[in-house]
C-alpha positions in Angstrom: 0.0 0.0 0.0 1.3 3.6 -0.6 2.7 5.7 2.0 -0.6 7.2 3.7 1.4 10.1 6.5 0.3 12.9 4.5 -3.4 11.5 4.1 -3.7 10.7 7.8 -2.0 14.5 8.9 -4.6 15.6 6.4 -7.6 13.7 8.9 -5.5 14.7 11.7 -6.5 18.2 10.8 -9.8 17.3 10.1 -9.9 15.8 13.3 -8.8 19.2 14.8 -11.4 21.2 12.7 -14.0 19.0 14.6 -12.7 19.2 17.9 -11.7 15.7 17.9 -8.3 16.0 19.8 -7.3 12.1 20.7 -8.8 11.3 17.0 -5.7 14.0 16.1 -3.1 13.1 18.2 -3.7 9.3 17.2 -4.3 10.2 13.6 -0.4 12.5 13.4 1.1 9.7 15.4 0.4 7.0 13.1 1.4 9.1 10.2 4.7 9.4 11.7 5.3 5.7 12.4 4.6 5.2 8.6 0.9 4.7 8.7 1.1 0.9 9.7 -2.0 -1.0 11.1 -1.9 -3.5 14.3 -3.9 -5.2 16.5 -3.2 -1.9 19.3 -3.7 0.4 16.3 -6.5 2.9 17.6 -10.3 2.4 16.0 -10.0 6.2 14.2 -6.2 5.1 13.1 -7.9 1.4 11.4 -10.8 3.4 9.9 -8.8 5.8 8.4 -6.6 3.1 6.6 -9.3 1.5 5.8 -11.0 4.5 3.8 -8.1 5.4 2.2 -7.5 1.7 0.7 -10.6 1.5 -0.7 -11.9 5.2 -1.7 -8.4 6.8 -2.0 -6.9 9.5 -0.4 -8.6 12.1 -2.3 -11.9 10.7 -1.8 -11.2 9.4 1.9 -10.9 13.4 3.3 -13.5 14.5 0.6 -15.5 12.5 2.5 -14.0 13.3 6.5 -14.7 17.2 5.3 -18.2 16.5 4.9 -18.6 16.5 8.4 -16.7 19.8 9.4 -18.8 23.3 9.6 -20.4 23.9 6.2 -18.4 27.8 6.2 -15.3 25.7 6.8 -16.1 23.5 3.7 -17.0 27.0 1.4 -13.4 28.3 2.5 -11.8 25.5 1.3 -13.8 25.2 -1.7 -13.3 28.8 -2.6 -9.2 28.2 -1.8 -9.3 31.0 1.3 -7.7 28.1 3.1 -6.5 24.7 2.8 -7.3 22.3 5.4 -4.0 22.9 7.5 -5.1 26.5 7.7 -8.5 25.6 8.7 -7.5 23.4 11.3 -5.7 25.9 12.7 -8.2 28.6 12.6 -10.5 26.0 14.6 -8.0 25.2 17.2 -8.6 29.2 18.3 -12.1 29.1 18.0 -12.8 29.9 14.3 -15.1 27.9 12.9 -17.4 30.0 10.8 -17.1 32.9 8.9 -18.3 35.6 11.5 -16.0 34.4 13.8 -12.9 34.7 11.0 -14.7 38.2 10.5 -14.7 39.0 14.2 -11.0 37.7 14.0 -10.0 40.1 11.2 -11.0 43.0 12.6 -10.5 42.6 16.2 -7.6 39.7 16.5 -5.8 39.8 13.5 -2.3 38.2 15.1 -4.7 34.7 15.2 -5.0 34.9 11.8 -2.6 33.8 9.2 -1.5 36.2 6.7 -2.8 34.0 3.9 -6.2 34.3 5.1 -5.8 38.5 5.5 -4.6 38.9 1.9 -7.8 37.1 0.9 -10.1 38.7 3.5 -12.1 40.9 0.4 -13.2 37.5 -0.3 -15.5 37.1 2.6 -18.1 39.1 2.3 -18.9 37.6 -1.3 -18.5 34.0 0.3 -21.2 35.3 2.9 -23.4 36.3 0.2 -23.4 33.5 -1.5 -25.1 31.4 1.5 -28.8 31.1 1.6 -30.0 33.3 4.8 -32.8 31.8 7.1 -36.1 34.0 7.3 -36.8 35.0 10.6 -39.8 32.5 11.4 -37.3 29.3 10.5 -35.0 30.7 12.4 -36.3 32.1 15.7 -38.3 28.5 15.5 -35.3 26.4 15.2 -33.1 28.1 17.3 -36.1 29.0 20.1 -36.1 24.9 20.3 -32.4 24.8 21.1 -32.5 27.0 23.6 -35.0 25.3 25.6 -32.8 21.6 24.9 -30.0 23.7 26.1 -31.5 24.9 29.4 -33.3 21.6 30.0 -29.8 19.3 29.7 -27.4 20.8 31.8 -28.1 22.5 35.7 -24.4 24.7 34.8 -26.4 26.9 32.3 -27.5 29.7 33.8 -29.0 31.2 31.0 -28.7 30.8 27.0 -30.7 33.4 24.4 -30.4 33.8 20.9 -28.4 35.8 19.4 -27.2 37.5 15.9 -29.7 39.2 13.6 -32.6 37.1 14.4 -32.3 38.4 18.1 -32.9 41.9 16.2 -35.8 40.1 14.1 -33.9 40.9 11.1 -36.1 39.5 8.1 -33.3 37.0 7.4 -30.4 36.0 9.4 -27.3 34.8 8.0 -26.2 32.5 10.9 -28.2 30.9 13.4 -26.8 30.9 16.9 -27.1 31.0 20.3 -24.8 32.4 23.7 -25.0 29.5 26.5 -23.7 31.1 29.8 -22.5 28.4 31.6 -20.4 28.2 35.0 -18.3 24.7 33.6 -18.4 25.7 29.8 -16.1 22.4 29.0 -18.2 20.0 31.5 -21.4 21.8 29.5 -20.1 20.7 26.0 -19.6 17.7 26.8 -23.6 17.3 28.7 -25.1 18.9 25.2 -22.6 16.4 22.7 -23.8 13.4 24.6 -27.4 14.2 23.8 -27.2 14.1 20.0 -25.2 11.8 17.5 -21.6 12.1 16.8 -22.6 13.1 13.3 -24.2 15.9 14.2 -21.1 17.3 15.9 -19.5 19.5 13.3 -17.1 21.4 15.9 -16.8 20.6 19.8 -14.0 22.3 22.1 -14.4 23.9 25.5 -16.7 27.3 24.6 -17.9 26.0 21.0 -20.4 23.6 19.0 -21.6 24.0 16.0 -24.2 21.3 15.7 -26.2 20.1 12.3 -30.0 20.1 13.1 -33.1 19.4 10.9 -30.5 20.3 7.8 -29.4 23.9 9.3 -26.0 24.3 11.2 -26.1 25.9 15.0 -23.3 27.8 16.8 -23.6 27.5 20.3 -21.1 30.6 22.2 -20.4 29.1 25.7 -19.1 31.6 28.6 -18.6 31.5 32.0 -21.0 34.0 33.7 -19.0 36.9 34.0 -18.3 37.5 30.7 -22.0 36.6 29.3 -23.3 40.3 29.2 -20.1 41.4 26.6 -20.8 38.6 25.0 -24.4 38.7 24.4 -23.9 42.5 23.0 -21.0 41.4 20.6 -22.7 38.7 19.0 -26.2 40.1 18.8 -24.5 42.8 16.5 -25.1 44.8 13.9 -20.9 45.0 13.2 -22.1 48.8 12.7 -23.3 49.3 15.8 -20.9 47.1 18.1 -18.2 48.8 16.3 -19.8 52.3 17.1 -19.9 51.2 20.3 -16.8 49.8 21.0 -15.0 53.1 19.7 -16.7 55.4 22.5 -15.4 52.4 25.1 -11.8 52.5 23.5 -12.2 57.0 23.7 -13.0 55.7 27.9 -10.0 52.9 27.8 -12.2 50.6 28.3 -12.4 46.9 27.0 -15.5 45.2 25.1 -13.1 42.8 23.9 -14.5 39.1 24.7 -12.2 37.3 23.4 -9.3 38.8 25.6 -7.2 36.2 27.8 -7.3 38.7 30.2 -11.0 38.5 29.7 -13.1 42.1 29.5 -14.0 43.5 33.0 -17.3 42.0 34.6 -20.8 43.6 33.6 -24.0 42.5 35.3 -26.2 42.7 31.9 -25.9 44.7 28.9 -27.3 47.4 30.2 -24.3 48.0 32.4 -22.4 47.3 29.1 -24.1 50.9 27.7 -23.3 52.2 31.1 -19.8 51.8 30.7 -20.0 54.1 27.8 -22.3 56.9 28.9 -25.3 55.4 27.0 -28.9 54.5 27.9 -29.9 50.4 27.5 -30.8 50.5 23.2 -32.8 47.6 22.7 -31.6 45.0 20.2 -34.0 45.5 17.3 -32.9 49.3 17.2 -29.2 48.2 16.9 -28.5 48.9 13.4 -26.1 51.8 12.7 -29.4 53.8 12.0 -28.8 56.2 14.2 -29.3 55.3 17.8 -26.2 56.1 19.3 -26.5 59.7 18.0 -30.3 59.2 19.2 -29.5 57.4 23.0 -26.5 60.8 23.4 -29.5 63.2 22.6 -31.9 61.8 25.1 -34.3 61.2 22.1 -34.1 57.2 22.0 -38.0 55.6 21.7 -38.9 53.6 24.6 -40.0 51.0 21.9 -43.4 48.7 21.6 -43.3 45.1 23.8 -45.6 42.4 23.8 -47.3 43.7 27.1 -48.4 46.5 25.2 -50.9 44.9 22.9 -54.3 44.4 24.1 -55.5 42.8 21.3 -55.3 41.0 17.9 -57.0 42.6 14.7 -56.2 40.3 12.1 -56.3 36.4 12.7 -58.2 33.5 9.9 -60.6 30.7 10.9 -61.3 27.5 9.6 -64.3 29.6 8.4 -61.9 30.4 5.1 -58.2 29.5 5.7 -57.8 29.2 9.0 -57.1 25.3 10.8 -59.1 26.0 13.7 -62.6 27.4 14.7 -63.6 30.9 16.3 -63.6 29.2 20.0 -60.3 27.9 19.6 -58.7 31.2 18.1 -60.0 33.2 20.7 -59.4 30.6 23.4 -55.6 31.2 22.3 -56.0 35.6 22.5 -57.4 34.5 26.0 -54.7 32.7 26.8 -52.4 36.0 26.1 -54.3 37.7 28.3 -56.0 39.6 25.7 -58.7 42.4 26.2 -60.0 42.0 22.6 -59.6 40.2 19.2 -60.8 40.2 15.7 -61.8 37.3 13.2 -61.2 38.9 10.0 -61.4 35.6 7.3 -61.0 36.5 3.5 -64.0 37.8 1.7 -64.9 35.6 -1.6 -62.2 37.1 -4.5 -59.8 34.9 -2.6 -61.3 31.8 -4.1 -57.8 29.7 -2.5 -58.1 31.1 0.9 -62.0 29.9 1.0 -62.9 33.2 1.4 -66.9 34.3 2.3 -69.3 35.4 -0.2 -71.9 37.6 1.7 -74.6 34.4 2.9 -71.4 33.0 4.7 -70.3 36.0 6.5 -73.9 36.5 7.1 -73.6 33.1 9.0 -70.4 33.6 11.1 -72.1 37.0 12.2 -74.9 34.6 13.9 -71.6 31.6 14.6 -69.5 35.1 17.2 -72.7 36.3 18.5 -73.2 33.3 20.2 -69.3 32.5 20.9 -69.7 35.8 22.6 -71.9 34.4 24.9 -69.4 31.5 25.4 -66.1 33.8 26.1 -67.5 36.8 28.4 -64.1 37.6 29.5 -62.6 39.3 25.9 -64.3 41.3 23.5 -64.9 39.1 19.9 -64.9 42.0 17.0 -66.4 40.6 13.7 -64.6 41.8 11.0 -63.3 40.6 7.3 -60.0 40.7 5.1 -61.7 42.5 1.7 -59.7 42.1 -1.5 -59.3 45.3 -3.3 -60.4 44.7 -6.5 -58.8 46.0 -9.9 -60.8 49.3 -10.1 -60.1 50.3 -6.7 -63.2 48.9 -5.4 -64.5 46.3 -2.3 -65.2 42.7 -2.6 -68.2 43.4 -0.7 -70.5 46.4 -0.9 -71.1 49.0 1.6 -74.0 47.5 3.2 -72.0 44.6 3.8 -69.0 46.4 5.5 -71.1 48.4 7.7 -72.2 45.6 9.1 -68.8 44.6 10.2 -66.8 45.9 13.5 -63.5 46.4 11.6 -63.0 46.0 7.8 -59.7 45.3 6.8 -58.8 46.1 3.4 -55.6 43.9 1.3 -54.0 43.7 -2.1 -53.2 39.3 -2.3 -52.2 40.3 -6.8 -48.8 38.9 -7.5 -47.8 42.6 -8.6 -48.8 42.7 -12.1 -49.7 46.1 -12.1 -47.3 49.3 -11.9 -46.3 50.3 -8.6 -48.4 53.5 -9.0 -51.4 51.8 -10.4 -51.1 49.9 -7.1 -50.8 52.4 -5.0 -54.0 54.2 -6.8 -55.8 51.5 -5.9 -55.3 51.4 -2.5 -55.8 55.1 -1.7 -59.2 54.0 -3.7 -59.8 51.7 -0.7 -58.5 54.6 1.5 -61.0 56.8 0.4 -63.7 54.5 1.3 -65.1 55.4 5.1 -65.5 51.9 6.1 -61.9 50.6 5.4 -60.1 51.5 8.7 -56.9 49.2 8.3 -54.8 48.7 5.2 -52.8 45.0 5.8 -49.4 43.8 5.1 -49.1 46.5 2.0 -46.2 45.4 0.1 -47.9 42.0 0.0 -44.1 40.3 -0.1 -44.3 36.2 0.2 -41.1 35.5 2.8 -38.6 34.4 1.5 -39.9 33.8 -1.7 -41.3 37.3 -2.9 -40.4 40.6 -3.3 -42.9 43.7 -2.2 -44.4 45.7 -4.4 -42.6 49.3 -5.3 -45.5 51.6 -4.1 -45.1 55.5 -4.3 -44.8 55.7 -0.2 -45.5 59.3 0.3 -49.0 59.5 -1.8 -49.5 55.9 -0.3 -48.7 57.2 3.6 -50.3 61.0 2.7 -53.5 59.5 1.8 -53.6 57.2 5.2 -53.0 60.3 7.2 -55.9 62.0 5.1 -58.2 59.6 5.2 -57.8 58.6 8.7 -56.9 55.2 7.3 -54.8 52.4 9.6 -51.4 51.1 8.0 -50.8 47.1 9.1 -47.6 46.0 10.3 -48.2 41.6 9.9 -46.3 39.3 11.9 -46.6 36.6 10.0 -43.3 34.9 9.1 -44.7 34.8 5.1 -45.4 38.9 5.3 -43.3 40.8 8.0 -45.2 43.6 6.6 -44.8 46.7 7.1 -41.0 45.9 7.5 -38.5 48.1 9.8 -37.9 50.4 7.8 -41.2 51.5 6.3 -42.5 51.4 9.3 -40.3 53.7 10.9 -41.0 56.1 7.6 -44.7 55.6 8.3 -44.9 57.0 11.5 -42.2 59.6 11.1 -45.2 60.9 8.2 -48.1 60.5 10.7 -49.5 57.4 10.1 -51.2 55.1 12.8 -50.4 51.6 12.5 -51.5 48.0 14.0 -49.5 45.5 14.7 -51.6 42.1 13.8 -50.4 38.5 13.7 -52.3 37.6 10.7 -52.3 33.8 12.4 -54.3 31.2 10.5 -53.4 28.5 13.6 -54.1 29.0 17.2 -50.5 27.7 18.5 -49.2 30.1 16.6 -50.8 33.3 17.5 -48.6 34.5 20.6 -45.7 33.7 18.2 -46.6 36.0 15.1 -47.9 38.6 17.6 -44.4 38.7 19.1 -42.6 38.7 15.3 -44.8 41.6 14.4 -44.0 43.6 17.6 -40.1 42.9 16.9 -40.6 44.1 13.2 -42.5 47.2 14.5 -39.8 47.9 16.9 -36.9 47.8 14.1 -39.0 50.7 12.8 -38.6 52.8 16.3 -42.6 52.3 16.7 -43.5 53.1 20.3 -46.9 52.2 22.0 -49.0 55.7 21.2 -48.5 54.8 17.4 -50.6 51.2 17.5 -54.3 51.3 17.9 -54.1 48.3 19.5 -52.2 49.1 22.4 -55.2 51.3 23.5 -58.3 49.9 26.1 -61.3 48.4 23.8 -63.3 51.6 24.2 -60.3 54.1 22.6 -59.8 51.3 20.1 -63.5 52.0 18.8 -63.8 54.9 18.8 -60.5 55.5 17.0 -62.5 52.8 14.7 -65.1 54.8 14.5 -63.5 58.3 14.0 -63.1 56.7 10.0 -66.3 55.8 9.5 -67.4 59.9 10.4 -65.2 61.5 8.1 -66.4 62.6 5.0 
């Protein structure tokens, strides 16, 4: 058999990528004693030879490299680093391409100067992965979280982190921050709960883990250093790098990565401290603005979840909803709701099942008497109209004024111009009945680009008319985004903030992504109407309905 050492240094370094340290040191001392097999010949040694006899030694670390971290693979692939390199990257931590980035920029002596000369390389590398929309992603990584803090009594707390903990609309990375007062004994409690093959990377402070086909980075720190940490990795780069400046103009140290380790903060909160800032809130942390906002004593104390009293937009199985009016408003009862409104699809949307008038007539009769059967919250009939191609109603005026709350939606793939659209829905504007204009853009997550209205006739005629702009939670809209909404409300325009939830398990969820979205648009409570007690929500209903 041919001389193997170089093959079996190459595995070696796999090994290392993984974490694997005795699989390494067995792997480089066989290839130093010639690669020879015996009966005392370790199991990873005897499988190695055995690969390479009968795949090759191309093929045989082809195939070990399938089961490093997948940004590890694309910078070999791309030839930003051969597998030596890589090896040595991961022996310091460095196992995905934010933490080479982070490396670059903060530790450049742990990176080797073949990797800096081909650091312009990155950023294209990054865009070249598929990001994770925000509802995949807070779902899979909420999931970990809770497996995390179940499996091991030294966590004291883990959270997720990156751009989905700033409910981004996709994040490139999905990961997590574990504090944990034994990080090494902690590894080794989460490894021993899954199968070695979904170990990409183990060491003492960092897995990355392969789950339902998406890769997980777990951070793991020791308490005192959780805080820093949680602020670093939660990001944006713009703003921890705004931040970190003012802390380097105080001699201070953010840096988490120091061996001297950064001095002890009890939450991030004492992390602004340090710097003469007020707490900013995650979703605001986007190099919009905000510091220069949190120095003038002008930062928004933003929207949360306790805020909303109610829900103005959920489906039944009445059109495309799974489950009936009890069980829907069972679920706003469970959130300690004050009010909610079934709003199911009126007929146009032939897919969604939606109600001609005779059927709407009927689920009139169907919440009268669930009224009777949920005294404790307030059940608002309303319907989701389809604007129609002339600017009209799916339903006529009798109809609607029937109706507590009419909410009024584009569902066209975007056929028309985006100023044809946006005629149409100051046409539904102009109509008294329509109080709330939903999801606007109409963009399908991830699959679906908005449309391109003209914003300032589309927000001028909302504040003429009196009319409500939606911000939708639903993982599929995220509509209003962050940025229009924050553009909306800057020209005067009231907005809800709806979960547009077709399934009862859900509807705390999309509630809580819509209220994340709204604050990335700075959106404080005044600006939702459904922050406000039942009687100020109808009569700020009603206030449309008088205008002429």
């Amino acid at each position: 058999m041919p001389r193997s050492d170089a093959t079996l240094n190459l595995l070696a370094d796999v090994a290392t990528i993984r974490g694997r340290r005795s699989d390494a040191a067995h792997l480089r001392d066989s290839a130093g004693a010639g690669g020879t097999s015996g009966p005392e010949t370790p199991a990873v040694v005897r499988e190695a030879l055995a690969d390479i006899r009968d795949v090759g030694a191309k093929r045989a670390v082809t195939n070990a490299l399938r089961d490093v971290p997948g940004d590890i693979r694309l910078l070999i692939k791309e030839h930003v680093v051969d597998v030596p390199t890589a090896a040595r990257l991961a022996s310091t931590g460095i196992v995905t391409l934010a933490d080479l980035e982070t490396a670059i920029e903060h530790h450049p002596e742990l990176v080797p100067e073949s990797v800096l000369a081909s650091r312009h390389a990155l950023p294209g590398l990054r865009q070249s992965r598929t990001p994770f929309p925000l509802g995949r992603a807070w779902d899979t990584l909420e999931e970990v979280v809770a497996a995390v803090r179940e499996a091991d009594p030294d966590v004291t707390r883990a959270d997720i982190v990156g751009s989905t903990r700033r409910f981004a609309t996709f994040s490139a990375d999905l990961e997590i921050l574990v504090s944990s007062t034994d990080p090494e004994r902690t590894v080794g409690r989460l490894s021993a709960g899954i199968t070695p093959q979904q170990i990409r990377h183990a060491t003492p402070g960092r897995l990355v883990l392969s789950l339902d086909r998406s890769e997980i980075g777990v951070h793991i720190v020791t308490p005192d250093v959780f805080a820093v940490a949680l602020f670093h990795l939660t990001g944006s780069r713009k703003h921890v790098d705004a931040v970190r400046g003012r802390a380097a103009q105080r001699g201070i140290s953010l840096d988490w990565w120091s061996t001297n380790g950064p001095r002890t903060y009890q939450d991030e909160a004492d992390v602004y401290a340090a710097v003469d800032l007020p707490f900013i809130a995650p979703e605001l942390r986007e190099g919009d603005g905000e510091i220069e906002a949190a120095v003038a004593g002008t930062l928004p104390t933003v929207l949360t979840v306790a805020d909303m009293r109610g829900d103005l937009h959920m489906h039944t199985d009445w059109s495309d909803g799974r489950h009936s009016i009890d069980v829907m408003v069972d679920a706003a009862e469970a959130l300690g709701y004050e009010y909610v409104a079934v709003t199911d699809h009126s007929k146009t949307s032939a897919i969604a099942r939606g109600l001609d008038e005779d059927r709407l007539s009927e689920q009139r009769d169907a919440i009268r008497a669930a009224r009777e059967r949920h005294p404790r919250i307030t059940i608002l009939h309303g319907a989701e109209v389809d604007i129609l191609r002339d600017g009209s109603l799916d339903f006529p005026d009798a109809v609607l004024e029937s109706l507590d709350v009419v909410l009024a939606s584009l569902h066209d793939p975007g056929s028309d111009s985006g100023s044809r659209l946006t005629d149409r829905y100051i046409a539904a504007m102009r109509n008294p009945l329509v109080q709330i204009v939903t999801h606007p853009t109409n963009r399908m997550v991830p699959g679906r680009a908005g449309y391109v209205l003209d914003e300032q006739r589309f927000f001028d005629a909302a504040v003429e008319t009196g009319t409500i702009v939606e911000i939708d939670g639903a993982p599929g809209h995220l509509d209003m985004d962050g940025a229009m909404a924050r553009r909306a409300i800057a020209a005067g325009v009231d907005v809800s903030v709806d979960g547009d939830c077709h399934r009862a398990e859900r509807l705390g969820h999309q509630m809580m992504f819509g209220v994340g979205v709204a604050r990335r648009g700075w959106v404080t409570a005044p600006h939702v109407v459904n922050t406000r007690p039942l009687a100020a929500l109808r009569a700020r209903l009603a206030r449309k309905r008088t205008r002429s």
